[in-house]
Each structure stands twice: as structure tokens, then as C-alpha cells.
N, C-alpha and C positions, 0 to 999 in steps of 0.2 A: 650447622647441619648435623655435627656430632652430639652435640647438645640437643638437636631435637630428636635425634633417634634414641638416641638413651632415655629420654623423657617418654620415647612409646614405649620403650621395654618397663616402665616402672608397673609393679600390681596396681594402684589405686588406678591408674589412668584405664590399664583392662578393665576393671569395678564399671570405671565411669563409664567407658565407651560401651560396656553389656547394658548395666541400667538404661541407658539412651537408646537402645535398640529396643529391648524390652515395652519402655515408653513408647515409641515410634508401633511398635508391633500391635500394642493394647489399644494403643487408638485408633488402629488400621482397623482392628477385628472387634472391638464393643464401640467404639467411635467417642468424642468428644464428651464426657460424662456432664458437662455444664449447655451441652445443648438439645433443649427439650423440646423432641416432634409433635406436633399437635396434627395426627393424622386426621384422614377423613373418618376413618374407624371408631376413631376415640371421638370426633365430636359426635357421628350417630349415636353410638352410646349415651351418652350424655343426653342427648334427647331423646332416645329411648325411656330411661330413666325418670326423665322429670314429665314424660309423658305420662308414665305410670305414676307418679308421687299426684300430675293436677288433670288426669283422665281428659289431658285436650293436648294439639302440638303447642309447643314454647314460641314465644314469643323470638324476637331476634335478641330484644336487651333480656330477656329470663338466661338466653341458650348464652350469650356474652357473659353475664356475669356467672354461670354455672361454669365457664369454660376459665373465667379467671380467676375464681375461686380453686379449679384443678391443676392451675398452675404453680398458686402461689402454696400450695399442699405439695406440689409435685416436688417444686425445688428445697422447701424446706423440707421432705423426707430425704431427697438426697444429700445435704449439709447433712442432716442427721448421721447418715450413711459415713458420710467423708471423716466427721467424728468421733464413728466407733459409738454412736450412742446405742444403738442396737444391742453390741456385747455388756454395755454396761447397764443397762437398765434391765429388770427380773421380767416385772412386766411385757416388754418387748421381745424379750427371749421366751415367757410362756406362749405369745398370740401368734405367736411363727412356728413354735413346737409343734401349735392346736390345728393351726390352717395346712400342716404336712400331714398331722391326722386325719384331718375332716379330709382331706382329697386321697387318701387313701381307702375311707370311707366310701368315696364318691367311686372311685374307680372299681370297686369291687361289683359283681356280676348281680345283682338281686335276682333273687329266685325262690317260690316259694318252696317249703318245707316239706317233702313226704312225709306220708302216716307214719313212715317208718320210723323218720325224725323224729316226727313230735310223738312216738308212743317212746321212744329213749328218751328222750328229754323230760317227760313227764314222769318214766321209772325214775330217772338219776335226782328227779326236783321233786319228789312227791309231796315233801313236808310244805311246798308254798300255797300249795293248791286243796290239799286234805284237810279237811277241820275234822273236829271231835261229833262223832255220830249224838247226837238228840232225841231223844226219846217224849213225843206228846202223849200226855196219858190223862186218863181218869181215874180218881181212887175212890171206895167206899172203906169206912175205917169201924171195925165192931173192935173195942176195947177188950181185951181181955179180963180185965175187974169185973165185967158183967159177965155172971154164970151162963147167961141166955146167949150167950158172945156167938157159939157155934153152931146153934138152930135158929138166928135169926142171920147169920152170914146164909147159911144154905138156904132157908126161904127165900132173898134177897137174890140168891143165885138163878133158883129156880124160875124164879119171874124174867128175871133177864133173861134167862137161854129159852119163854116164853116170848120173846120180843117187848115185853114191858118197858118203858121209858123210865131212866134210872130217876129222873126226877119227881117222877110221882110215885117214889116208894117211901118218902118221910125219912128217908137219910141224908146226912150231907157227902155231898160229892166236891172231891178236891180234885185238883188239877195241876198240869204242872208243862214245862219241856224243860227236861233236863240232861247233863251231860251220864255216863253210867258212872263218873266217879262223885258228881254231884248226889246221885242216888243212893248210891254209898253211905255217903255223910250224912244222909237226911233218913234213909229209910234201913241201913247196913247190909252187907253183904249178900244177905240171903235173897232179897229182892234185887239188888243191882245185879248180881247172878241172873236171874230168872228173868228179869224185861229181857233181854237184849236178843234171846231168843222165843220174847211171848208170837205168837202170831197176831196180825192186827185186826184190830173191832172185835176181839172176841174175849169176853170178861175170864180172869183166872185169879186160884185163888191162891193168895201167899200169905206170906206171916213177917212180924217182929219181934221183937221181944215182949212188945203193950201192947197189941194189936193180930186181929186176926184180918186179911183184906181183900176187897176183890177189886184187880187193875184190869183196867183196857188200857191197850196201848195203840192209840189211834194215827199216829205216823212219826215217821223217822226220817228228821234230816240228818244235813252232814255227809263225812266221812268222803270219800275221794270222785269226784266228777266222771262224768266217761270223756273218752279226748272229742268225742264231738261238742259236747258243750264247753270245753274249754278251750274249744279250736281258736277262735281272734284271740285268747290271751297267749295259746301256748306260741302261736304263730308270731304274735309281736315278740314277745320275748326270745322266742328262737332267733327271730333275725336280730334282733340286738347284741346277743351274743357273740352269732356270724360277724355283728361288724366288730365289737374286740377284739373278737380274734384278728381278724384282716389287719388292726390297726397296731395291735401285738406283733404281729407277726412282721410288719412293717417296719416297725419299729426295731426290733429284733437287725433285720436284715440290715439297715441302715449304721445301726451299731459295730455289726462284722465287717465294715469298714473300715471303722477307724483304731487306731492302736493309742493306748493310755498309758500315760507312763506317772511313774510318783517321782515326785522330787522334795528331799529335806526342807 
């Protein structure tokens, strides 16, 4: 009797008798981890499912072997479980990270974006949306080397601002759309100056170095959208963003849980 009461006072035997309680507790309250319920829930599912994959109800042997097929998945993910493969494999630790993502995603309110939204969103992103303004033009080109250079630009002029058709004046006419820094390089400064503020359809007359010219500038693309036309992109975008954040911020919150420690 003395013997056995000493033998309850010993630590290992407290160990044992807390662990057995613990056990006893864990399987009151998560139950039997090697016994796997095949409710009525889980088999609707399953033909739910395979209704959708063959667009008819399942046969009994289809819904059988779908159902033994989620068996035999079932209990080798749990051995998995029981072995810690979860923690040790990268993979499995990414597709667990992604699916607390994605329902973080999922749980967030969707709702579309005010103008207000999307005219901030489009100030703070301008550069994705702006391209380089283009200038379509027509050019006539009176060479400098010829003395005539200057009373045959102005006759040329004067027919046009008579409504004359530039093609029936026995000049060549160049063309072009280009950016104002492309104009630059091709035509130099003094003209890349002057399009950007020419008015359009209306011939005017500039210079180069070799050349005396008269440009139309017949339209201008480019340069920044108004938010209605870029309303579905600024929209998708806007909520894609909403959902980083949401999953950011989830993530975030998830982290000030847990405490990290270093060790040598």
C-alpha cells in the first residue's frame, strides 16, 4: 500500500496520468481521428459534382466509386497529417498559405468603385494608362537650294487656303504619325515646337534647316484617356488591388499573433 502511494507521488506517473486525460479529452471533443464519416452532405456533394463534370445524375456504380475514391484520398491525407508531411513539404505549406489567401479574398465585401475612386486611382497610376500624344500629319517640302523655294511655297499656300486638293498641285506630299520627340529627330526642334500646338486641318508654314514647309496636322492621338473610357480597366484594376490589400492586411493580422524567436 506504501509502495503504491509513493508510486502516485512520483512526477513521471503526474506526466502520464495528465497525457491520458488530455487523450481521453481530445477524443471526447475532435472524436476518433481514424474514423471517417461519410455523411449524407458529403455524398450529395459528390453528386452534385459529378453531375456537373457528366451534365446527367450518376449512376449508383459512378456515385460508389466517386465515393471510394474519397475515401481512399481521405485517409491517406490524414496519415499524411499524422506524419507531419504537411510541415515538411514546401509545396504543401505554399497550397495552405494560398487557400487562407484566396478565402480571405472570398470574404471581402465586393463593391464597385466611386468616380472618386477611380479619378485617385488614375491620378496616383497615370503612367499605365497615358501613352505618348501622335501627331498625323501631311507635309509639303520646298528645298531651300532652290531660289524659287519661297514664291512657290506661298503660291502652294495660297491654293490651299483656296480649298485646292494638295494633290493636284505637282508636289510630293509626305506623311507621317509621329511621337513630338520623334519629330525632333526627323524634322528638329523648330517644327517639333510648332505641331503640338498647330490647329488641325489647317496647312501652316514652318522651316528647317533644308527646307522651307507647309504641315497639316490632321489628328492627334495618345496621351491620357478620360476615366469613362477607361472605366472596365480602371474598375478591374481597382478591385484587384482592394483584394491585396484585404489579403495583405490579413495576413498582417494573422502574423500579430504569433511571437518569433531566434535561436543559435
Amino acid at each position: 500500500m506504501r509502495a503504491s502511494l509513493r508510486l502516485l507521488r512520483e512526477p513521471v506517473v503526474h506526466f502520464l496520468f495528465i497525457g491520458a486525460l488530455l487523450f481521453v479529452a481530445h477524443r471526447l471533443i475532435v472524436g476518433d481521428p481514424r474514423v471517417v464519416v461519410i455523411s449524407a452532405g458529403l455524398t450529395a456533394d459528390l453528386e452534385r459534382q459529378l453531375r456537373d463534370q457528366t451534365g446527367r445524375a450518376p449512376t449508383e456504380e459512378e456515385l460508389k466509386a466517386a465515393l471510394d475514391q474519397w475515401t481512399r484520398d481521405e485517409v491517406l491525407y490524414r496519415e499524411a497529417l499524422r506524419e507531419g508531411l504537411d510541415r515538411q513539404d514546401a509545396t504543401v505549406r505554399t497550397v495552405l498559405a494560398d487557400k487562407l489567401r484566396a478565402r480571405a479574398v472570398q470574404q471581402m465585401a465586393a463593391r464597385e468603385p466611386t468616380d472618386a475612386e477611380l479619378d485617385a486611382w488614375l491620378t496616383s497610376h497615370r503612367s499605365r494608362y497615358e501613352t505618348p500624344l501622335r501627331y498625323e500629319f501631311e507635309l509639303i517640302a520646298f528645298p531651300r537650294s532652290d531660289p524659287a523655294a519661297e514664291e512657290q511655297r506661298s503660291k502652294v499656300r495660297l491654293a490651299l487656303a483656296g480649298g485646292a486638293d494638295p494633290r493636284t498641285l505637282g508636289r510630293p506630299i509626305l506623311g507621317g504619325n509621329l511621337t513630338r520627340d520623334d519629330l525632333a529627330a526627323r524634322f528638329g526642334s523648330a517644327v517639333s515646337e510648332r505641331i503640338p500646338g498647330s490647329p488641325l486641318a489647317t496647312w501652316q508654314a514652318l522651316e528647317t534647316e533644308d527646307s522651307l514647309l507647309l504641315v497639316r496636322v490632321n489628328r492627334t492621338t495618345g496621351g491620357l484617356p478620360s476615366r469613362e473610357e477607361l472605366r472596365p480597366t480602371l474598375t478591374a484594376e481597382w478591385v484587384a488591388a482592394m483584394k491585396r490589400r484585404a489579403v495583405d492586411d490579413f495576413v498582417e493580422s494573422v502574423v500579430a499573433r504569433y511571437t518569433f524567436e531566434k535561436k543559435p
